[in-house]
N, C-alpha and C positions, 0 to 999 in steps of 0.2 A: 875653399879652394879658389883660387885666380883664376879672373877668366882670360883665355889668350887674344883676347878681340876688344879692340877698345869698346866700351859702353857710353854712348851722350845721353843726360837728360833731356828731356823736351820743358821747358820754360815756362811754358802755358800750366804745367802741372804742379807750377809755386809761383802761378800769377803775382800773388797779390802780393806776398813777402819780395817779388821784383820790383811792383810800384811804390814799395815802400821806399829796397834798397837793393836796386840793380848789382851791384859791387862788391855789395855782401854779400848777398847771393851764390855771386861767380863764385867766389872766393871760398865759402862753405862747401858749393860743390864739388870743388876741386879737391877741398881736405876731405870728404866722403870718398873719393876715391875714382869719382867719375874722370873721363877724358875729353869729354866733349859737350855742347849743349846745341841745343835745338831753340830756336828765338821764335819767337809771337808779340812781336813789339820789340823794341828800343829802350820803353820806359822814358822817356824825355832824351835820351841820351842819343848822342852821334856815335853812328855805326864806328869813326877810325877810334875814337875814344875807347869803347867799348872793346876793341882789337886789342891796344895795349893792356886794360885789365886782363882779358883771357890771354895775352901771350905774359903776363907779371904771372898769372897763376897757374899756367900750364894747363888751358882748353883748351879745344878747338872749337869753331864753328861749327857744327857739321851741316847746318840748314836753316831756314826759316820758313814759315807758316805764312805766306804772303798773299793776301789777296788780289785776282781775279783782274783787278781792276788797275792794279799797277803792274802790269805786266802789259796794259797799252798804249799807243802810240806817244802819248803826252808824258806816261811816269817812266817809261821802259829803261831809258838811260840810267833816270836815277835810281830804278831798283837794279839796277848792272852794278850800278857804279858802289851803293851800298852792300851787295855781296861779294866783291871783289873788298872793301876796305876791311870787311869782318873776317876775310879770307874763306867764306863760304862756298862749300861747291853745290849745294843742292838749295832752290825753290819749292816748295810745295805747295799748291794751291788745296788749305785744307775744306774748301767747301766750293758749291758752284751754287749761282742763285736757281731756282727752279726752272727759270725760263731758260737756262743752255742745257740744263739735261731733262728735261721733262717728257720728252717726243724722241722715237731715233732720228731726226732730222734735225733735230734743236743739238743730240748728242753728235752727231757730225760735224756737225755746223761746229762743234768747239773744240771736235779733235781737229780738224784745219785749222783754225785760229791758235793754237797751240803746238801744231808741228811747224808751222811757220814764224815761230817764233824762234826757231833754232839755225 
């Protein structure tokens, strides 16, 4: 039975067959029947590059696994600017190092650093 709700895969979970062949990848997902993918890397490839294969095979972005780290002052732009080219609407920070969540002070401390980013 169909389901009424688009489904993304998440990327990380056929890492390696992406380092191999990013584009293959896309492309097999889409014939599976998915609608959307979830990123954890690039794979060597440029975010608008990578737009045009999923808009050739009928993905979407839906998000990326971005770390922590690019989401300050020095990378911020260009992780804006590379979710805006893949047409992404969601960031995910899928881990935090021990030292911002360790202590509820340290967890503060990173929910500020993170509402302030919006």
């Amino acid at each position: 039975m169909p389901l009424n709700r688009p489904v993304a895969l998440q990327l990380y979970s056929v890492r390696h067959a992406c380092q191999d062949d990013l584009f293959g990848v896309l492309n097999r997902v889409a014939v599976f029947g998915y609608n959307g993918v979830e990123f954890a890397g690039y794979y060597g490839h440029r975010p608008l590059d990578i737009r045009r294969v999923l808009d050739d095979v009928g993905l979407k972005a839906e998000g990326t696994h971005t770390g922590i780290d690019q989401l300050d002052e020095a990378n911020f732009n260009a992780t804006v600017d590379a979710h805006k080219d893949l047409g992404a609407e969601y960031c995910i920070i899928p881990g935090l190092p021990e030292a911002m969540r360790n202590t509820p002070a340290a967890c503060a401390e990173t929910a500020k650093k993170l509402t302030e980013l919006t």
